[in-house]
C-alpha positions in Angstrom: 31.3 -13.0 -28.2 31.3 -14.3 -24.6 35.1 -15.3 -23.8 35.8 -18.0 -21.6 38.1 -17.1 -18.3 39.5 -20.0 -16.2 41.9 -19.4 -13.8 42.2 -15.6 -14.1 43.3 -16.3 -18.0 40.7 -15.5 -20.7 40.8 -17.8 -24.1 40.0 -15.8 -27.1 37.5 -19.2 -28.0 34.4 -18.4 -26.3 31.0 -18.5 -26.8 28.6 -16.9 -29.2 25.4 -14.8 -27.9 22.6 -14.4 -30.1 21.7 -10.9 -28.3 22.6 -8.8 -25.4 20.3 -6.5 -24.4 20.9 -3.8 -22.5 24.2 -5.4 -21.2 21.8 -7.4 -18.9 19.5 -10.1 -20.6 20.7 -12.6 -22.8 18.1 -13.8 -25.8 19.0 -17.0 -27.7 17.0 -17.6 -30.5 15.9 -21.2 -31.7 13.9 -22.6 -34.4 13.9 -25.9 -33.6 10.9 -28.7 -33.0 10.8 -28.3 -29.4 12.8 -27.0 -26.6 15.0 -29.4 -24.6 17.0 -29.9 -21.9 19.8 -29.2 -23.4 18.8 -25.7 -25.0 18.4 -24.3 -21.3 21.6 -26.0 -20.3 22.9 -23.5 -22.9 21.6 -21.0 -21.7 22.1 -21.3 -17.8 25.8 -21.7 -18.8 25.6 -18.3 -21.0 24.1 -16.6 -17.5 27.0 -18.6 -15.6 30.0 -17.3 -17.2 28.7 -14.0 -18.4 27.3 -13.3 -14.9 23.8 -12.4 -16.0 21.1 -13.1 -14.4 18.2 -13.1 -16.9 17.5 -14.8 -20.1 15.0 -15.7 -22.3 14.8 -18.5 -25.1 12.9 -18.3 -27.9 11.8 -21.0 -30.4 10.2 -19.4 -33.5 9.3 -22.9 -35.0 5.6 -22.9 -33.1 2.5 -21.7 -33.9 2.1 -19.3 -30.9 5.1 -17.9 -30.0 3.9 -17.7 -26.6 4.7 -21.3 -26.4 8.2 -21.2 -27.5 8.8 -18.3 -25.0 10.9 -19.4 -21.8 11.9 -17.0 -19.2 15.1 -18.6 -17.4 17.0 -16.8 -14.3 20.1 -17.5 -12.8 
């Protein structure tokens, strides 16, 4: 669980991380059609408030998952 802190408060609502690795990289796993927009946005906004700087997401709905590997950093 990633809380959410605004303004010095932190809200027990946050966010959800699919893994944490070594307290440093963020993975979010997909299994969706195709990667969009909107599934890095996710992400970037995981590295953003978790102050991470390294993610990767990966889509498991392709037929070499070497092309539904992204690398984003922050």
């Amino acid at each position: 669980m990633l809380p959410i802190v605004y303004e010095g408060m932190t809200l027990e609502a946050g966010y959800r991380l699919d893994l944490l690795v070594g307290g440093a990289i963020i993975i979010e796993v997909k299994s969706v059609e195709a990667l969009t927009r909107l599934n890095e946005t996710q992400v970037l906004t995981y590295l953003r408030l978790s102050n991470k700087r390294l993610a990767f997401l990966m889509n498991f709905n392709v037929i070499l998952f070497k092309n539904g590997l992204r690398r984003i950093v922050s």
